[in-house]
Structure formats: C-alpha cells, structure tokens
LUMKE-515534 format. One record per residue (C-alpha): residue in one letter; x, y, z. Coordinates in steps of 0.2 Angstrom, whole numbers, plus 2048, in hexadecimal, padded with zeros to 3 digits. Example, Ala and Ser with C-alpha at 12.3 -4.5 7.8 and 13.67 -1.06 7.14 Angstrom:
2
a83E7EA827 s8447FB824 
//
This chain:
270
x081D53305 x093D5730B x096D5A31C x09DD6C325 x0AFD6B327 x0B7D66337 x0C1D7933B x0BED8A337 x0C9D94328 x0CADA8328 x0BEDB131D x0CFDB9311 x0C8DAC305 x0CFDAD2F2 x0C0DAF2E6 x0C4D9C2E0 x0C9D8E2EA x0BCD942F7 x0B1D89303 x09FD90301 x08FD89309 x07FD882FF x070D8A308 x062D822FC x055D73300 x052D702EC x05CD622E8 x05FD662D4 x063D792DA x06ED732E4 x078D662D7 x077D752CB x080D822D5 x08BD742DF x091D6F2CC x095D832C7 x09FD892D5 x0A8D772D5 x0AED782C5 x0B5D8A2C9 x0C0D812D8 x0B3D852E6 x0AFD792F3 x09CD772F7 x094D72306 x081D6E304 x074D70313 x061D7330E x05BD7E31C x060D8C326 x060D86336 x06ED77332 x072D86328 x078D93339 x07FD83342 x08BD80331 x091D91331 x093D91345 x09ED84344 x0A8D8F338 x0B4D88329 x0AAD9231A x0AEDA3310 x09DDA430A x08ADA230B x07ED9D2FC x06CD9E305 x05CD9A2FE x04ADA2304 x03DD96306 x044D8630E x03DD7B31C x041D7E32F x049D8F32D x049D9C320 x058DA3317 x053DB5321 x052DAE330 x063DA232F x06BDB1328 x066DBD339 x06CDB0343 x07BDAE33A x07EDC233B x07DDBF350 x08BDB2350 x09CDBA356 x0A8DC034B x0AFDBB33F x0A3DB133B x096DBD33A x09EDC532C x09DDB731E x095DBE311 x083DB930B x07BDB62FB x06ADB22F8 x064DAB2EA x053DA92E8 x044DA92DA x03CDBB2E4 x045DC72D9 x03CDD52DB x046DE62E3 x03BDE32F2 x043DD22F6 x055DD92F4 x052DE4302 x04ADD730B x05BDCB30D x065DDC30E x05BDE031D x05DDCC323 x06FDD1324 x073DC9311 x080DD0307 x077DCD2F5 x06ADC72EA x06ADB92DC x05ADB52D6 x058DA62CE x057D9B2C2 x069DA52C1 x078D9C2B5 x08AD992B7 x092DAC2B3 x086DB42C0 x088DA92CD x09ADA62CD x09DDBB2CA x094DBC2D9 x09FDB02E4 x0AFDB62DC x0A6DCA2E1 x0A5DC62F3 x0B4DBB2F8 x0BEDC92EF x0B8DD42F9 x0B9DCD309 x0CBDC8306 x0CEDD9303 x0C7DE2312 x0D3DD631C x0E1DDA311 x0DEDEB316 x0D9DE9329 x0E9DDF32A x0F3DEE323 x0ECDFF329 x0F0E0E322 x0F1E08310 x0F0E12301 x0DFE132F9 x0E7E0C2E9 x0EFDFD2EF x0E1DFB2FC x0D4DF92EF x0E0DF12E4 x0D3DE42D9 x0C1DEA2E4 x0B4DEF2DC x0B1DFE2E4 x09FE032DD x08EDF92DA x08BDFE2C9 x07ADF52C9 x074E002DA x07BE102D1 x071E0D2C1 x062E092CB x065E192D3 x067E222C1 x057E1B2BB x04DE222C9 x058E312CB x05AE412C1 x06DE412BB x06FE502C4 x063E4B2D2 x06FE3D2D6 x07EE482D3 x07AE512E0 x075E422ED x087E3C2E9 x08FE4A2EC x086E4C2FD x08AE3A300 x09CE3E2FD x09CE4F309 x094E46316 x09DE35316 x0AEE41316 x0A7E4A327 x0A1E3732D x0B4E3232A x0BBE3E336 x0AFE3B343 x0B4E27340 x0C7E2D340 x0C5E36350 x0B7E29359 x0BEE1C368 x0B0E18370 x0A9E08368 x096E0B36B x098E1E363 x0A4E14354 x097E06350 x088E1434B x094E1E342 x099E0C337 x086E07337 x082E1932F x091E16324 x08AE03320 x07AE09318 x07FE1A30F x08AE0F308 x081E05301 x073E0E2FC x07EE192F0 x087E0A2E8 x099E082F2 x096DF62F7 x0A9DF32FC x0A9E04309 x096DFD30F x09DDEC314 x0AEDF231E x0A1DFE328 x097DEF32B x0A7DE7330 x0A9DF633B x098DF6343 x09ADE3347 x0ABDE534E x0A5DF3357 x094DE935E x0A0DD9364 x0ADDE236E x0BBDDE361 x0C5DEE365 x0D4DEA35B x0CCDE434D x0BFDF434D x0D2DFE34E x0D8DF633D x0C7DFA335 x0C6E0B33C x0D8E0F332 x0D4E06323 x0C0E0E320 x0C8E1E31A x0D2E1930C x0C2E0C306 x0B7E1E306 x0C4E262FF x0C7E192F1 x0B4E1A2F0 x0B2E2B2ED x0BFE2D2DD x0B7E1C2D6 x0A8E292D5 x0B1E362CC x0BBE2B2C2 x0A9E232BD x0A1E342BA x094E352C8 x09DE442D1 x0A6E552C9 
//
C-alpha cells in the first residue's frame, strides 16, 4: 500500500498522468485496477477503507477518488459525505464508486452520497480508464473556464462531453419520444429563465439554491458537465468563496448554453 503524498496539487488534472486514490479493502481488486490506470501513466494510491479514506483526501494531493461500498470501519457513502464537507477545493474531487450493486437504485444511492458516478464491477480496462479520463477531463475544464470568464461556448467546451448519452437513453426508454421532447424543451426554457436569475443573483445564500436546482435538473436530463459547475457553484456558494462563486457565476452560462445546442445538434430538441 503506497502512502498519501506529502502536499496538495490543484484538481486541473490532465486525463493521464493523474494521481487517483482507490478506495477498495479487496486485495486482488485492488492490484487489478492499481495495474490498469498505472499502465495508462496514473499514479495510484491504495487505502482499504473510508475512514483512512477522508483523512487521505484531507490531506489533499489527489485528482480523483475510486471508492468501493462495503469495506470495514467506514463505508464508501459515508467517507464520501464526509469528504463532500471538507472545504474547498477539496470537496470538489470527483467520485467514482465502483461497486458489484449495479442495480439503478445503487446509482442513485452514491449520487445521493455526493458521488459523481457508478462502475459496477467486475469492470475491465476500457471502462475503467474512460471513466477516469471522463472526469479529470471534466474537471480540468470547468477550471479552464472559471479561470477565464466570459468564454465562448465553443472554446469553453472545447473537448467536454457535454451530454450523458446513457442517462438520455435511459430517459428514451422510459419516455415517449415525444414525451421527452417535450420534458427537454421545458428543461431548456426553464434552465434559460434560471440563467438570468443566476446572472443577476449576488446574494450567496439566494445563488447556492439557484445552483443546487441547476445541479439536479442537470443531471436528471443528461448535461453532466453544466450539473457539475452548478454543484461547483453551490459549494462555492455554501463556503463563503465569493470570488470563486463570481468566476462560476460568469462561466455557468456559456456551459448551459453549450448544453443546450449539444441537444439540438443531437436531435432531442427542434
């Protein structure tokens, strides 16, 4: 097992070359995914409960969390709570649980723990590591963009994935198409009438409900990237971290923007 590293790095991680955390008390799990993301140039950190879990990510130094369920002392949902209240920016690091509970309710289980996604196991190499690269990506680009306010959707989005394909086929299997048409559409109007209200909002309490409404609309309807810098918003706003909520505030409307023609460009709105 290695050890945490002595200082902290900034979460703009590039999707290899990353240092991750895994979070998994099964010692062949743990050489299997320690060997995949090492050979894509990752470094890998392994700790086999939550609880030495929290106090690793306290300490700061990693760009992402790998997080088992079941494990002894602390749970993954409990460690990733707990990780959730640490101040910022650490309690942004995005989450990934990956677990053998594969079931739709268990998804919204960690996503309700404050987890980002889901992997179920036993998962292989291409899963895994499209996962990582997803999530570091993303992150690294919502600071990109906090960094610069005011970009152009475009260059603001340039290489995000801007919608969950998975979520929005879930919602076309349980929707008629022009049931969800018209959910989309409505989506779209109000998150258009939420973006003025964001535009306009100083007061941090009023801000962080707005971004919180924003989180899970978002991701409910499949715009993962928009979900996370609202959730980045709302954190912002819950900590006091006026100048980092300002640089969020600015850059939200270019992501829902972007968001918004990724639907049409994908066909889920006329």
């Amino acid at each position: 097992m290695t050890h945490p590293p002595a200082a902290p790095s900034s979460l703009d991680a590039p999707t290899s070359g990353s240092r991750i955390l895994l979070v998994e008390d099964c010692a062949p799990n743990q050489m299997l995914a320690a060997a995949i993301l090492g050979s894509a140039g990752h470094t890998v950190d392994v700790v086999e409960n939550g609880r030495t879990a929290v106090a690793a990510v306290a300490r700061g130094g990693y760009d992402l969390v790998l997080m088992d369920l079941a494990m002894p002392e602390m749970d993954g949902l409990t460690a990733a709570r707990l990780m959730r209240d640490l101040p910022p920016p650490l309690c942004r690091i995005p989450i990934i649980a990956i677990t053998a509970d594969s079931q739709e309710s268990d998804r919204a289980r960690c996503l309700a723990a404050g987890m980002d996604d889901h992997l179920a196991k036993p998962f292989d190499r291409a899963a895994l590591l499209e996962r990582v690269a997803h999530w570091l990506g993303r992150v690294a680009g919502l600071h990109a963009m906090a960094r610069t306010p005011g970009t152009a959707p475009a260059a603001a989005t340039a290489g995000v994935e801007m919608l969950d394909r998975a979520t929005l086929d879930q919602l076309g299997a349980d929707l008629d198409a022009e049931v969800l048409a018209d959910v989309l559409r409505q989506f779209a109007d109000e998150t258009m009438e939420r973006l003025e209200r964001i535009a306009a909002e100083t007061d941090l309490a009023l801000l962080a409900r707005e971004a919180h409404t924003l989180k899970s609309t978002a991701g409910t309807f499949g715009a993962p990237t928009l979900a996370a810098a609202a959730r980045a918003l709302e954190l912002a706003c819950r900590a006091g971290s006026a100048d980092e909520a300002e640089a969020l505030r600015i850059a939200i409307p270019d992501l829902a923007r972007a968001a918004i023609d990724a639907y049409r460009r994908a066909g889920y709105l006329g």
